[in-house]
N, C-alpha and C positions, 0 to 999 in steps of 0.2 A: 897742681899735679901731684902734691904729697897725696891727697885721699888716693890717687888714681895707685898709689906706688903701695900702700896699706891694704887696698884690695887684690891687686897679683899677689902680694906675699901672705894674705893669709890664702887664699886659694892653693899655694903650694907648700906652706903647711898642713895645709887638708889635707891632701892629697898625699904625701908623704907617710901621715899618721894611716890612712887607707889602708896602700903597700904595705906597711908597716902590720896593723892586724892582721889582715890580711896572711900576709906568711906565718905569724903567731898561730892563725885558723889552721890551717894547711900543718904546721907541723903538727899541733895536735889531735889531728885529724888522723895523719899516719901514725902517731903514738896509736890512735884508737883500735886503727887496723889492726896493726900488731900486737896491741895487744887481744885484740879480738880474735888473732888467727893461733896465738900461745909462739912462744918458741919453740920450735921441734915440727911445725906443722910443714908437712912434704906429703909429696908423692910415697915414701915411704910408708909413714905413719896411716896415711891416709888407706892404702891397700890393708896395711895391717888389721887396722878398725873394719872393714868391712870383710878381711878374709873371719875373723873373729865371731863377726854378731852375723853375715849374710848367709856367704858359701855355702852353707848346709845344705839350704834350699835354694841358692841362686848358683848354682854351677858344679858343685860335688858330683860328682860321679852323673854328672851331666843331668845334674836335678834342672826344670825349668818354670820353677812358681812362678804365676803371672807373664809367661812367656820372658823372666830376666834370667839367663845363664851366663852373662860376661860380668857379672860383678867384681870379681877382682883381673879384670881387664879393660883398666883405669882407661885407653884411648879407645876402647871400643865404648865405655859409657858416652863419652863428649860426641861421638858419632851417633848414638841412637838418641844424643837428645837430654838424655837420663840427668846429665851434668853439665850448667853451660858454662865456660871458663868465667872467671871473675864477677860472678851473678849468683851468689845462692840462694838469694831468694826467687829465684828460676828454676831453680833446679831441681827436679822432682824428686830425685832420689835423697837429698836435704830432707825436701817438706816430708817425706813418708817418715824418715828418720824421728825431725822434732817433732812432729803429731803424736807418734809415738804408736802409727800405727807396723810400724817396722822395726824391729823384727815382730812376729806377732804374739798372741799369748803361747799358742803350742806348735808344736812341729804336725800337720796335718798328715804327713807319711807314718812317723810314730807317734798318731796318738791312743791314748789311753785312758781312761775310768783315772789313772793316777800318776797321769803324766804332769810331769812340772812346770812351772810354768820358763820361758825360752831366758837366756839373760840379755840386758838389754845393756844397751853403752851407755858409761856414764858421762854427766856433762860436760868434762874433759877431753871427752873421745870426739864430743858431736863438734865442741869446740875446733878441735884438731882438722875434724872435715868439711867444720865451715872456713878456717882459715887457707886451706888445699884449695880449695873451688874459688874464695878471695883472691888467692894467689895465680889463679891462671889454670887451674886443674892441669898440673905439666904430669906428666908421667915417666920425663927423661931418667930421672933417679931413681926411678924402681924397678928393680927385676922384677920382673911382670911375670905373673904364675900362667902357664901354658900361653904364651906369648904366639901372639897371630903371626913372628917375623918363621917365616921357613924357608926352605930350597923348593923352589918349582918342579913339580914331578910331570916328566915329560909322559905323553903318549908311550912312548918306546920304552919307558920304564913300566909303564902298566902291563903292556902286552908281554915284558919279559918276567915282570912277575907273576901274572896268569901262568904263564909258559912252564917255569921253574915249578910252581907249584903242581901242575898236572905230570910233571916228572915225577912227584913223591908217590904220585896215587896210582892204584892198579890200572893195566890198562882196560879192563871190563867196565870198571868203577868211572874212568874216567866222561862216558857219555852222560852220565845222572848230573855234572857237575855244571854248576852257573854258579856265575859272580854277582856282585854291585858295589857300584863303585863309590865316592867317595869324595876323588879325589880333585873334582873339580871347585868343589865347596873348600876346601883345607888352602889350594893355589888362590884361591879369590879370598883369604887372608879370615876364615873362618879359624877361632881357635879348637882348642884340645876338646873344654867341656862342651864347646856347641858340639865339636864333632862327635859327642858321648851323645849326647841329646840323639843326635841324628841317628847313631845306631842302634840307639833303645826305639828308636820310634819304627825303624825296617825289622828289629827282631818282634816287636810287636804286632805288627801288624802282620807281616809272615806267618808268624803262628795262630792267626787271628783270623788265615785264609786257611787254614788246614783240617781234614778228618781225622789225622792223628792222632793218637793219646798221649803220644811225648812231645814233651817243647824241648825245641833247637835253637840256641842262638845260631845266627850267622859267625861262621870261625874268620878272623881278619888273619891276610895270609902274608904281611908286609911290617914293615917294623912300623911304618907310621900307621897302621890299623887304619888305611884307607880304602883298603880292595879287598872285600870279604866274600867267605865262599858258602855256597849251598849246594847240599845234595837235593835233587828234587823229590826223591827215594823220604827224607824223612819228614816231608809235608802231604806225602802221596799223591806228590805233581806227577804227571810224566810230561814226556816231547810235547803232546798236545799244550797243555798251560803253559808252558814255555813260549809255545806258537802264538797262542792267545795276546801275552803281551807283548811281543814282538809284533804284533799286527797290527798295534797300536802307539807303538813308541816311536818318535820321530828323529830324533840324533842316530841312527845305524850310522854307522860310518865302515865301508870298507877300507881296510888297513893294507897297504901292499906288504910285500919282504916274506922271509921265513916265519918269522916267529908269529904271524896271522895266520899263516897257512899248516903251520903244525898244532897249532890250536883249534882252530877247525875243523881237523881233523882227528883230534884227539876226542874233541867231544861230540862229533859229526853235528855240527852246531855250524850256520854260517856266522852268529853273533852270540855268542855264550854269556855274554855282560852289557849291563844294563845302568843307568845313571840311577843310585838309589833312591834322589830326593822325586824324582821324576815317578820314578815305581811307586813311592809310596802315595804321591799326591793322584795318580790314575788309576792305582789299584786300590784305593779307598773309598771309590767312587762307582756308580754304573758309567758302562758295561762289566769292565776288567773286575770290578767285586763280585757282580754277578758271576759273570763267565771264570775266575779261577777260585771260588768259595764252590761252582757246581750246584748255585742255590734253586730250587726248583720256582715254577713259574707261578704255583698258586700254595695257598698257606693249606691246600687240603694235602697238596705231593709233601711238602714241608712235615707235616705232624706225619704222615706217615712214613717219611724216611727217620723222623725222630720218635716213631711209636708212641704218640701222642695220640688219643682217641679221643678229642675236644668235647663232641660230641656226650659221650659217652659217659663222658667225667663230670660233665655237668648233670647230665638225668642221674648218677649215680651221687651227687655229693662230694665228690674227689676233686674238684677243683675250686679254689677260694679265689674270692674277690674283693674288691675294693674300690668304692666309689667317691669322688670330691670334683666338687666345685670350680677348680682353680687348679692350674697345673703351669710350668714354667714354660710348657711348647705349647701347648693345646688352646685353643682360642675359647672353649665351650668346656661345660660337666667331659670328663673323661672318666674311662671302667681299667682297670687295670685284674689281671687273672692270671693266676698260676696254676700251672701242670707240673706234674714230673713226667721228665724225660728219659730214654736210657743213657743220659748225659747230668742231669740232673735238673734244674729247675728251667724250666718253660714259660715264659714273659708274653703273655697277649694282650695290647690295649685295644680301646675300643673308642675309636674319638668319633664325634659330629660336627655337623658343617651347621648346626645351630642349640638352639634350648629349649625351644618349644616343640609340644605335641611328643613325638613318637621319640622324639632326640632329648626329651627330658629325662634323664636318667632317674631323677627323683622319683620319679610320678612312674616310671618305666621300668624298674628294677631288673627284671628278668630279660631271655630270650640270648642269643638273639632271635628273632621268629618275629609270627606275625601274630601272638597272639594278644589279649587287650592289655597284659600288662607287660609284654615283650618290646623292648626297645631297639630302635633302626639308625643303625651307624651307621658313615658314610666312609670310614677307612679303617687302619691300625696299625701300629707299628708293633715284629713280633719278636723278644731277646730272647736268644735260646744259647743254653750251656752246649759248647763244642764240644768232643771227647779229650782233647786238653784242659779243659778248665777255661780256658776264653770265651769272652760270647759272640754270636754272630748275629744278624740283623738282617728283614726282612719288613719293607711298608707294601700294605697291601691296600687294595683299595674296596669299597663296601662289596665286590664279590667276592674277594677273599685272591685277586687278582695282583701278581707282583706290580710294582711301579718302581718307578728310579726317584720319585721327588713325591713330596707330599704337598695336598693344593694350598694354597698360603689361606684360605681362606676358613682353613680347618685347624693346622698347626702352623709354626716359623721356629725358623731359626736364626737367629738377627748375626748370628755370625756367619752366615752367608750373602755375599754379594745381594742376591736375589731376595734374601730373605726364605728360601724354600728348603725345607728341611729332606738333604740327600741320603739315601741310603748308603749304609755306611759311614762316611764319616762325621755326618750330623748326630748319629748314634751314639758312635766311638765318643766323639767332643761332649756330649749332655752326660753320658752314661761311664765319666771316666772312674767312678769309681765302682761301677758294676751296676749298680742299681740307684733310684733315689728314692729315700724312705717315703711313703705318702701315708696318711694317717682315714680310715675309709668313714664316712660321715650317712651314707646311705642304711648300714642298719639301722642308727638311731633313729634316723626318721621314719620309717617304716614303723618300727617299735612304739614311737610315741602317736601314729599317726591311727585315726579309726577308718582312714580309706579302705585299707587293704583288709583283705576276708582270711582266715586262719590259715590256708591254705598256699596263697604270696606268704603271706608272715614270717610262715613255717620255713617257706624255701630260702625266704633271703637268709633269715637266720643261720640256715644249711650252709649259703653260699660263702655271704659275710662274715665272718667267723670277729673273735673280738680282735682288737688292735694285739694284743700279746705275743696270741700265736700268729697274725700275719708277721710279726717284727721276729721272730724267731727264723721264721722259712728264710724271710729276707737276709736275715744277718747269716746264716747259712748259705747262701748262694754267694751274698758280700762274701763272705771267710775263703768262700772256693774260690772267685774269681781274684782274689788279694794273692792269693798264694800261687796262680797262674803265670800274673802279671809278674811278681817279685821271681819268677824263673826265665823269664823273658830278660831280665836283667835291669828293665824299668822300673822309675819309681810309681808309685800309688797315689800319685800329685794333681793335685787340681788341673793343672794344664799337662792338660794330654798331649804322650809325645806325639802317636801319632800326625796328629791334628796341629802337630807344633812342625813338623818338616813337612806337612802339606802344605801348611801357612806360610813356611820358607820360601817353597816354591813357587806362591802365586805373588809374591813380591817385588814391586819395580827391580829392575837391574839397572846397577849402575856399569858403568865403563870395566873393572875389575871382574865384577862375575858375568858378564858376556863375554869379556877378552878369553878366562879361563874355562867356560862352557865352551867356547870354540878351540880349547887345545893351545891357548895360548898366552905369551904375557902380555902386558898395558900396550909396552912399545910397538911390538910385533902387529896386535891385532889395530891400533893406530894406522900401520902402514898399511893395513890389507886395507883396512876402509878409505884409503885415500889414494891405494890403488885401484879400486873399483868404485867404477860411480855410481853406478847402481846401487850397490850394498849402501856405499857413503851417505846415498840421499834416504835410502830406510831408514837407517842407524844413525844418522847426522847429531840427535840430540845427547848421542855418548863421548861426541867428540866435544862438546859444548859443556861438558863435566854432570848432564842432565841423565835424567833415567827414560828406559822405555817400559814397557808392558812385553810382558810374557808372550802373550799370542803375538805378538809383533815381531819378538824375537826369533819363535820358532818356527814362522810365515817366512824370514829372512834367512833362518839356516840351512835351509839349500843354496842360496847365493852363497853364503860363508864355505858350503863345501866345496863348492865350485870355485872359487877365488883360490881355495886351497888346494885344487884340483887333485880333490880326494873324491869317490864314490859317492852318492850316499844309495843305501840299500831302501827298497823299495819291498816291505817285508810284509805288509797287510796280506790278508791268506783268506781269497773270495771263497763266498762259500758253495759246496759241491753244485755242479748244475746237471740239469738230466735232460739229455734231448734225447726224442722220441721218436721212435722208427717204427714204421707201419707195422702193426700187430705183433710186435717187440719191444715194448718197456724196457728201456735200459735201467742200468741200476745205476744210484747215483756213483759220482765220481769226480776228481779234486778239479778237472778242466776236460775240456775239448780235443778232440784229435789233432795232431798237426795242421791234418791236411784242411781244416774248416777255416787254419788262417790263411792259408794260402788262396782261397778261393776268391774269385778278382772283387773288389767288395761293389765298382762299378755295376757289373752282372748280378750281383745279390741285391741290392738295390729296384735294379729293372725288376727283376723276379718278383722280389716283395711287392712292390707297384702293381704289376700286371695282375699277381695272383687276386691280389685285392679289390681288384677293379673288374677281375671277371665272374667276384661274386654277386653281381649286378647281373647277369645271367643266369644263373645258376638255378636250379627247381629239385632242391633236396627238401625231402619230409621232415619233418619235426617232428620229435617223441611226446609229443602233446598235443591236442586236439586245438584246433584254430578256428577263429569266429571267419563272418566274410569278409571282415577288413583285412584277415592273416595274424590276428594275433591272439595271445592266448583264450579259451571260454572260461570263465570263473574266474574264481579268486582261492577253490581251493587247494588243497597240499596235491602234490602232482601224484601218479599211482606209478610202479615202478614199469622203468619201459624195458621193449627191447634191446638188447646189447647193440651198439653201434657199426653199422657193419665197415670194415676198411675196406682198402686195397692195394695191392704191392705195389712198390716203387717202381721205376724202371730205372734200372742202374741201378750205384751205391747214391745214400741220400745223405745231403752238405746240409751244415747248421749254419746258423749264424755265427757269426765272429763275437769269441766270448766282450772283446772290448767294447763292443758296441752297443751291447746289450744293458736298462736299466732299470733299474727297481723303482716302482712307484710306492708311492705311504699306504702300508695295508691297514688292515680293519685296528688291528693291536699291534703296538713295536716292542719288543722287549731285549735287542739285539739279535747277536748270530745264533745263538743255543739254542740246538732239533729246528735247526731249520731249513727249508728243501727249496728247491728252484728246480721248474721242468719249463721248458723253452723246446719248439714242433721244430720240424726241420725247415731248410731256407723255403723262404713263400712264404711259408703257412701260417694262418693267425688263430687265434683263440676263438672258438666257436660256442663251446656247450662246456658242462661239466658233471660229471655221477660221482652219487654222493650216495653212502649210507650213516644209518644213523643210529646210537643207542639212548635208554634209555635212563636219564642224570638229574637227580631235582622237580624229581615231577613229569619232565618235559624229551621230547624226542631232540637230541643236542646233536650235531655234526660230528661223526666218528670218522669217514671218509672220503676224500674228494680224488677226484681224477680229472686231468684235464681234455678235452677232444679238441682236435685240430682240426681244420677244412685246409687242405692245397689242390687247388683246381676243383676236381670233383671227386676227390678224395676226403674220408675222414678216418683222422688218425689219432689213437689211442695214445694217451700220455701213461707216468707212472702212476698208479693209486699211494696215495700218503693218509698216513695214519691206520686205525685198526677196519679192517673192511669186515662187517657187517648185513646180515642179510636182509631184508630184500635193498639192493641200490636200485637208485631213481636216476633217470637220464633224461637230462634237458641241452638241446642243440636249437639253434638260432636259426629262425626259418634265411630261405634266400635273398644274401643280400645283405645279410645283417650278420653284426658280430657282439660279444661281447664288449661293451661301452664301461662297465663295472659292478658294483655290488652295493644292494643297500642289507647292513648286516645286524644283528642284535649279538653282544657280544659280552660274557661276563667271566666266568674261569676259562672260558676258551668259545669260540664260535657255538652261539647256540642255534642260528638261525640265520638264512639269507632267499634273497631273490637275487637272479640276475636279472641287470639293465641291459638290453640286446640293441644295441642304435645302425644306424643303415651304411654303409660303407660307401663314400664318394669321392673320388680324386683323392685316393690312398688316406683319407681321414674318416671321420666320424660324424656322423649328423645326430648331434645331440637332439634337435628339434624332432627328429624321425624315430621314435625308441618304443621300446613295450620292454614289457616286464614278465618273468618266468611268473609261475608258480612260485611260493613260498617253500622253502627244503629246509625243514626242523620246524623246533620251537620257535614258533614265531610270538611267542608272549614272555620269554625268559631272555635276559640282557639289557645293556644300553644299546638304543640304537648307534648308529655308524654309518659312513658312506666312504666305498673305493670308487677313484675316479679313474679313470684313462685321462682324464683332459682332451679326449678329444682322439688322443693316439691311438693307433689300432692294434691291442695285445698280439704278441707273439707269445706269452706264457704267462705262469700262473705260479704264486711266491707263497710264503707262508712261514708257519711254523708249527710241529705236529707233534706229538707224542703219541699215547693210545688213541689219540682223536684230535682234532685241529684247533690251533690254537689261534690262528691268526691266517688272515688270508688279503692276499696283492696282485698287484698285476705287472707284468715285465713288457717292456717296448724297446723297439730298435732305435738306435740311433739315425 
């Protein structure tokens, strides 16, 4: 048994000696800590190192390099991630530190030919911030510079500080006046320098929507600079663009009490204020860019409201260009060209949707045109100096035709969800610091090359000028546009504000900024979603500490109003409609008569029906010659007919019910700007249309269209839109048959169409039964295009028109 008694006890010697090292390990393990992290290593020290070597550029006066402005707001780092407690080698804002690529060589806002190089912490400092992050990243012990902790600023505080404020102002003065707010960002526990960010990015972009020559900051009218005010007087907005984005903004909220109703009234405004981060992420984008910039629909209206003669400047030598290879958006060779403006410098690119043949800029130097060494774009994006000094932006496509998005298969923008580069704020985010230098490689080639005849040589040389003088125009337009932006109150930083509080916006929410976008605190809006189940089962994943999606949120806050059993305002502003009365063109107008909603919609219904089905009877002539089958002879351009003859109503004559009425996809969409709607009176469907036309490009383009009605056996004259032109041409649908829709050729605006005429049966359409007009315009100029009805039988006819038409649709009853 001895041996058996000599094996347990050295086993428990073993084991002892283990323990034993063991804590020997362990203590000098925490020696190592400690001394790894220095004495003195805190939340303190640690703030202090990064207010020293960051803040410059990560939060001063709401600078925001690399999208970071909370750096010395030690528990918002651990929230984004930036810093993870007791893991520095996690921690990114560590590794950027010891890489050594932070802070970096110079300050990109001021830098200079003989800027110094930034100072950088030394190993003691980074020490000190590895030991903070070792220790827990706690923040309890530092006063925290512009600290997220505040008082909740109630609704009722906002509306009495609007209120107050429009007390100081005159009462004339006081209708030009709007808000934006603020203050739901600063309650969901944003700090001081984000909230600076946020207001650099509304004053910039404001001024960045205006034909002014002055820049205005927005004036904040409250001690926490969360409710700031604008004249619309010094952007050159009026009520209209006010209307504009209110047409599109979804949080209206009607406010009961006095102090809503004396504001209201002060500025005969039903909603005078508007949520800033909201404005800036929809007004930086199509429509609201389009529609409150007043940008025109093609780059031809565009150079001529900025007295740009494109044209002009290139047969004369007056504009310089520059061609390369390889661009940061562009997928293909892109052309880049400068104008002067009466604003100053004029930015035209010229991108392709490939590299070969005609899209070979190398090989294609010139044009654009169609001649052998003229090159064929398929879009462009155009930067032009505002009379402030900011730029504005405009993608068009190869007619020289506005668009909202560029096709990805031409340019990108990889910081878009979609990857498609937006008008607007894909602009603003690429172009934050005005311009990017490009270096032009096409004269060289030309010069070394023996393709070209003396004649090309000559002209590239004209056009191409040397790298010198492009780099001068450019640093000049840079210079203008630096000294623009630095008056808007923003910095000249990599990360554009802009595009930094649009970015805000499109970000999960969590429980905090939904509680405070609804008006409320954590507790409060807790209870409302657990009082409604509805809302609860939307929102379910914020009670779960989870985030939702934006469009989820704002699909949801009408239940939120409703739970709150507040209003919400219903503020989109349809556009003008024109109904038509026997051999009376009304003039357009913002809605309908009363009396048209009152009309039983039962009886409007039969009406439509019956009218429609008794054009199955019917033996009206057509303004064009018919084979024996009844449909048109030839194929070609119609000759102008005679004017269409009506006949009086009996009675007064009822419309349609504006609600019921809807717009189908016309030929081009570029939103509501010059755009018409004519809709016949009740019964009546779309029959025919006269049209004249001038001539644009070579080609006879569509100047004017009017629309003709049939009820019963009657036909009736709509409005003419756009510039009416002599001789008009009239095409009406033999008996039976209605307009089905349009096949169109369409490029700066309608160049050309036929109508599709299909047979009218049991109040629809018989697509299998159709013919086709004559051809009205240019039928060789444009992309083609097709308007459907789907089958529905038009009651009107949509569009969009200026001196001549720009777009053309078809409206139907519900």
């Amino acid at each position: 048994m001895l041996p058996l008694r000599r094996t347990r006890t050295t086993r428990f010697l073993i084991t002892c000696s283990l323990v034993f090292l063991a804590g020997v390990w362990l203590s000098f393990a925490k020696q190592g800590r400690a001394a790894d992290r220095l004495p003195g290593a805190s939340a303190e020290t640690a703030r202090a190192v990064l207010e020293k070597y960051c803040y410059r550029c990560h939060g001063q006066n709401g600078r925001n390099e690399g999208g970071l402005n909370v750096v010395t707001d030690l528990k918002k780092l651990v929230e984004s991630k930036r810093v993870v407690p007791g893991d520095p080698e996690r921690s990114k804002l560590l590794k950027r530190v010891v890489g050594g690529d932070m802070p970096p060589e110079i300050d990109f806002e001021n830098q200079t030919a003989n800027s110094a190089p930034l100072p950088r912490p030394s190993a003691r400092e980074v020490a000190l911030l590895r030991g903070w992050i070792q220790a827990g990243a706690s923040d309890q012990t530092a006063p925290r510079v512009n600290s997220t902790s505040r008082r909740f600023m109630t609704e009722l505080e906002v509306l009495r500080a609007v209120l107050d404020d429009l007390r100081t102002l005159g009462t004339r003065e006081r209708r030009f006046i709007r808000y934006f707010t603020l203050t739901h960002l600063a309650n969901a526990g944003d700090n001081e320098d984000q909230l600076q960010t946020y207001r650099h990015g509304l004053s910039k972009l404001i001024n960045s929507l205006s034909w002014s020559r002055q820049i205005t900051v927005p004036k904040p009218i409250d001690p926490r600079r969360v409710v700031l005010r604008i004249d619309l007087r010094d952007y050159l907005w009026d009520e209209g663009t006010w209307s504009a984005i209110l047409s599109e903004y979804p949080y209206g909220i009607k406010y009961n009490g006095t102090s809503s109703e004396s504001i209201n009234t002060m500025t005969d405004c039903e909603l005078p204020f508007v949520r800033a981060d909201w404005f800036v992420y929809a007004a930086s984008r199509p429509p609201l860019y389009h529609d409150v910039l007043r940008l025109p629909t093609t780059i031809e209206e565009l150079e001529k409201k900025l007295d740009v003669d494109a044209l002009a400047n290139i047969r004369q030598d007056r504009a310089v260009r520059a061609g390369f290879n390889a661009s940061g958006v562009s997928r293909n060779n892109r052309l880049i060209e400068r104008h002067e403006s009466t604003n100053g410098g004029y930015w035209r690119s010229y991108d392709f949707g490939g590299n070969a043949d005609r899209k070979n800029l190398f090989a294609h130097p010139l044009g654009p045109g169609s001649g052998a060494f003229d090159f064929e774009h398929d879009g462009g994006e155009t930067v032009f100096a505002l009379p402030n000094g900011l730029n504005g932006y405009m993608l068009t496509d190869g007619h020289g035709q506005r668009i909202d998005k560029g096709p990805t298969e031409i340019v990108r923008d990889n910081k878009q969800a979609d990857g498609a580069v937006v008008n607007g704020i894909s602009c603003m985010s690429c172009h934050n610091r005005g311009f990017i230098e490009k270096t032009d490689q096409v004269r060289d080639v030309v010069l070394k090359s023996r393709s070209f005849g003396k004649e090309v040589t000559d002209t590239v040389v004209a056009l191409y000028p040397p790298h010198e003088r492009m780099d001068k125009l450019m640093q000049e337009d840079l210079d203008r546009y630096a000294r623009a932006v630095k008056e808007t109150g923003a910095a000249l930083s990599r990360t554009e504000p802009v595009f930094a509080l649009a970015t805000q916006f499109e970000e999960e929410m969590n429980i905090s900024v939904a509680a405070a976008e609804a008006g409320l605190m954590v507790k409060e809006f807790r209870d409302l979603l657990a009082l409604s189940p509805e809302l609860g089962q939307t929102l379910g994943l914020l009670l779960a500490e989870g985030t939702v999606k934006r469009d989820l949120y704002v699909n949801a806050f009408p239940l939120i109003a409703e739970a709150r059993h507040l209003t919400l305002l219903h503020l989109a502003k349809p556009a003008p409609v024109t109904v038509a009365k026997p051999s009376e063109p009304l003039k357009p107008r913002d809605g309908l008569p009363s009396t048209f909603g009152s009309f039983p919609r039962d009886r409007l219904a039969a009406m439509h029906r019956a009218n429609m089905n008794a054009h199955m009877n019917m033996n009206l002539n057509t303004d064009f010659p018919l084979n024996s089958q009844g449909n048109p002879r030839g194929n070609s351009r119609p000759e102008p007919g005679p004017a269409v003859k009506t006949y009086p109503a009996s009675g007064s004559q009822k419309g349609y019910a504006p609600d019921r009425l809807v717009d189908l996809p016309a030929s081009f969409w570029g939103g509501n700007r010059d755009k018409f709607r004519d809709v016949g009176p009740a019964g009546s469907i779309l029959v025919g249309v006269r049209t004249s036309t001038h001539l644009f490009f070579g080609g006879p383009k569509i100047s004017s269209v009017q629309p003709i009605y049939r009820s019963g056996t009657r036909l009736i004259e709509g409005e003419r839109h756009g510039t009416v032109a002599s001789p008009e041409t009239t095409t009406v649908a033999k008996s039976g048959y209605a307009v089905g829709g349009f096949r169109t050729h369409t490029g700066l605006g309608v160049d050309g169409f036929e109508i599709v005429y299909m047979r009218v049966k049991n109040g629809r359409l018989v697509p299998s039964d159709s013919y086709t007009s004559p051809w009205l315009g240019d039928v060789n100029g444009g992309s083609p295009n097709n308007v459907s009805s789907n089958g529905e039988v038009p009651v009107g006819l949509q569009g969009r028109s200026t001196k001549s038409i720009h777009a053309l649709g078809l409206i139907i009853v519900k």
